[in-house]
VOGU-3710 file (C-alpha; in Angstrom, 3 decimals, decimal comma):
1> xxxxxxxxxx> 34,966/-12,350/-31,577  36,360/-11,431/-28,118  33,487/-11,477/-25,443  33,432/-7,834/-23,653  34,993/-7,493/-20,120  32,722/-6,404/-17,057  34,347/-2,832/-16,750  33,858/-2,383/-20,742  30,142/-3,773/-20,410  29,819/-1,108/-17,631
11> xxxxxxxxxx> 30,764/1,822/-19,665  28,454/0,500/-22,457  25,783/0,495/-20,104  26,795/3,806/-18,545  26,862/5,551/-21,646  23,297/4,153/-22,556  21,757/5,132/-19,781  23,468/8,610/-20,252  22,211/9,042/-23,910  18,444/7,886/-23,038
21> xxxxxxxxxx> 18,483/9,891/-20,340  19,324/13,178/-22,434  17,016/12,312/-25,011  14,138/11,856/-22,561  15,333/15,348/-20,998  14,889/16,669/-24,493  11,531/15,074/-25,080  10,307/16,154/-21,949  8,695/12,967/-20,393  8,875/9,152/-20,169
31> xxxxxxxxxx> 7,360/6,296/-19,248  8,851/3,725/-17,037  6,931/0,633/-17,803  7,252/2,178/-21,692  10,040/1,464/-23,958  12,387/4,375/-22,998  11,963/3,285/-19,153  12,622/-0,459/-20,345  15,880/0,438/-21,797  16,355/2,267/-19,251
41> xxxxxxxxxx> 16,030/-0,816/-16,864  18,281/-2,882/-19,226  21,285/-0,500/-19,051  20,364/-0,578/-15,379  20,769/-4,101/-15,249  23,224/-4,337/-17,369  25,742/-1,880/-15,328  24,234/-4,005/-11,870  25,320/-1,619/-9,454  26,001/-3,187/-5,953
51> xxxxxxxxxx> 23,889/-0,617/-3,912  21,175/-2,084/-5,407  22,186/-5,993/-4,358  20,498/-8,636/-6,366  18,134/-6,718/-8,594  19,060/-8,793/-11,752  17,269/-12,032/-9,657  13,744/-11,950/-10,316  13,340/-14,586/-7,364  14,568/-11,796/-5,001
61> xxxxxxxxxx> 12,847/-8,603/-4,029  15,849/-6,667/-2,559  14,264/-4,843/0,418  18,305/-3,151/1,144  18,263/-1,518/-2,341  14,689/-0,207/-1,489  15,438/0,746/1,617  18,305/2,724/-0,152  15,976/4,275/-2,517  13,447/5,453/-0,526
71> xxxxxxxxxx> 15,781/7,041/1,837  16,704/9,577/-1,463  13,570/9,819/-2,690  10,448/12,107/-1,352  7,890/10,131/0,779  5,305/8,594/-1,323  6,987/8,793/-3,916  5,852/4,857/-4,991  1,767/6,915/-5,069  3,028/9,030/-7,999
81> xxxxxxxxxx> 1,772/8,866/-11,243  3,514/12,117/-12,882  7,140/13,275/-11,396  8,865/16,196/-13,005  11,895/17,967/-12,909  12,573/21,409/-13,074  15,046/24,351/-12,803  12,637/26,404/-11,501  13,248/27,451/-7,633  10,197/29,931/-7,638
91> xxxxxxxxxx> 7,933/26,592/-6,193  9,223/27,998/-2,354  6,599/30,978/-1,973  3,244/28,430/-2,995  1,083/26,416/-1,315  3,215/23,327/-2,511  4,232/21,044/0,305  8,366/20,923/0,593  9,195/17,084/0,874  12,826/16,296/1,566
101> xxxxxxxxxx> 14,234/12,912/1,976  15,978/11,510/4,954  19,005/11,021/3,548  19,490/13,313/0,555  19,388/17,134/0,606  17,400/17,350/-2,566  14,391/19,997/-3,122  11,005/18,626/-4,258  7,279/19,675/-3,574  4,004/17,733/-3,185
111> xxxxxxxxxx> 2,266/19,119/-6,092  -0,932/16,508/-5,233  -1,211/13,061/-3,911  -0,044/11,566/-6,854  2,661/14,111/-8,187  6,064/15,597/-6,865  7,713/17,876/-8,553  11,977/17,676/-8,068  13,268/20,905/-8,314  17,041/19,837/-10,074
121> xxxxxxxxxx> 19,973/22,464/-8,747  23,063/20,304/-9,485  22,909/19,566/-13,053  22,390/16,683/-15,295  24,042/14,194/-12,828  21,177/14,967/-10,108  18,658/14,240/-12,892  21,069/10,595/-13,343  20,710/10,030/-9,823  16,873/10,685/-9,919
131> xxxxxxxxxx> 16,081/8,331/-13,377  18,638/5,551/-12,046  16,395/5,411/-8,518  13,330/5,854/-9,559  14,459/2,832/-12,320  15,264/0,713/-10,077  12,365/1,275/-7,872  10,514/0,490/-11,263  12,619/-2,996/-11,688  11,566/-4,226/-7,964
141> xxxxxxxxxx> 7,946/-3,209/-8,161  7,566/-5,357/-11,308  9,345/-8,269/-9,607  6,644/-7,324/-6,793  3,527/-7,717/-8,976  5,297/-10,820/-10,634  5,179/-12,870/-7,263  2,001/-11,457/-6,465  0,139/-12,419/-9,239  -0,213/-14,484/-12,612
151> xxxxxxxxxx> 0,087/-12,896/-16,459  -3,618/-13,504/-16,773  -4,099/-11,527/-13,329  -4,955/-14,122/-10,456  -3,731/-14,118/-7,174  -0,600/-16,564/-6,642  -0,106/-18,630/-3,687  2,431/-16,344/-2,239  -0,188/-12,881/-2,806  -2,656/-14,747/-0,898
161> xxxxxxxxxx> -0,986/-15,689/2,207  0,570/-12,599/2,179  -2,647/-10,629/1,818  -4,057/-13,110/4,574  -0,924/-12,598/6,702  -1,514/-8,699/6,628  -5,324/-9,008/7,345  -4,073/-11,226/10,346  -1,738/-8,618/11,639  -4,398/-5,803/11,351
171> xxxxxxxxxx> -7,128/-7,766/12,859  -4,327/-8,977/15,679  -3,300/-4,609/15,570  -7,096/-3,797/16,412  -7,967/-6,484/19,395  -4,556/-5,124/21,325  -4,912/-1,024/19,608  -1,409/-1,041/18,342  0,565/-0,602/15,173  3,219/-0,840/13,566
181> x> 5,622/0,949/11,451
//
């Protein structure tokens, strides 16, 4: 059997992503550490787009591709437990925060401190553009927690020296009063 070219495993993936992402649309929700958001990761993966540099090597947390990301997506977006998208425009006359990115003229409101509601006005591409972010956002954080600590839960070497690095820098930010950014 002839193996599959990279521009033919790319449309695979494309198309995957594409179908899971209707039926989630249809079902309403997902979860992205749940199966749907898995696959979702896989056809992620699997497609490797270069904006998001080495995401498929779980030894690297790629800080460009997150810097990418959270330049689309609302601020604090990474607190948020429940994110949904609607049609609905009629969120501009309440008490709901407007949060804009820097870099992407797309709608959403601060429903609470751990929601944001995306208000979609371009179609089902815009809601692509949302899932394959917030997926890959998803993929990093895991790689995140993996370095950070064990299956059973326990600190690794490198979560401890980095949480004793950052309790260095903020006792070092409180002796001289300044912080950074």
């Amino acid at each position: 059997m002839q193996e599959l070219s990279k521009s033919q495993q790319g449309r695979i993936a494309i198309r995957m992503f594409q179908t899971l992402a209707d039926a989630m649309a249809i079902r309403g929700f997902y979860r992205p550490s749940g199966k749907s958001g898995q696959m979702l990761a896989n056809c992620l993966k699997m497609l490797s787009p270069e904006i998001y540099g080495s995401m498929n090597d779980s030894r690297i947390i790629e800080l460009k591709g997150l810097e990418y990301v959270l330049d689309r997506l609302p601020k604090g977006i990474e607190q948020c437990v429940r994110i949904i998208l609607t049609a609905q425009e009629e969120l501009e006359d309440t008490s709901f925060e407007r949060v804009e990115p820097p870099k992407r003229r797309r709608t959403s409101f601060r429903i609470s401190d751990n929601e944001v509601s995306f208000v979609i006005t371009n179609g089902v591409s815009e809601i692509y553009d949302i899932l394959t972010h917030l997926t890959f956002l998803c993929i990093e954080a895991h790689k995140i927690r993996r370095q950070i600590h064990t299956e059973g839960g326990t600190e690794t070497r490198n979560g401890k020296a980095g949480r004793h690095r950052s309790q260095r820098a903020g006792s070092q930010r409180q002796r001289t009063g300044s912080a950074t950014l």
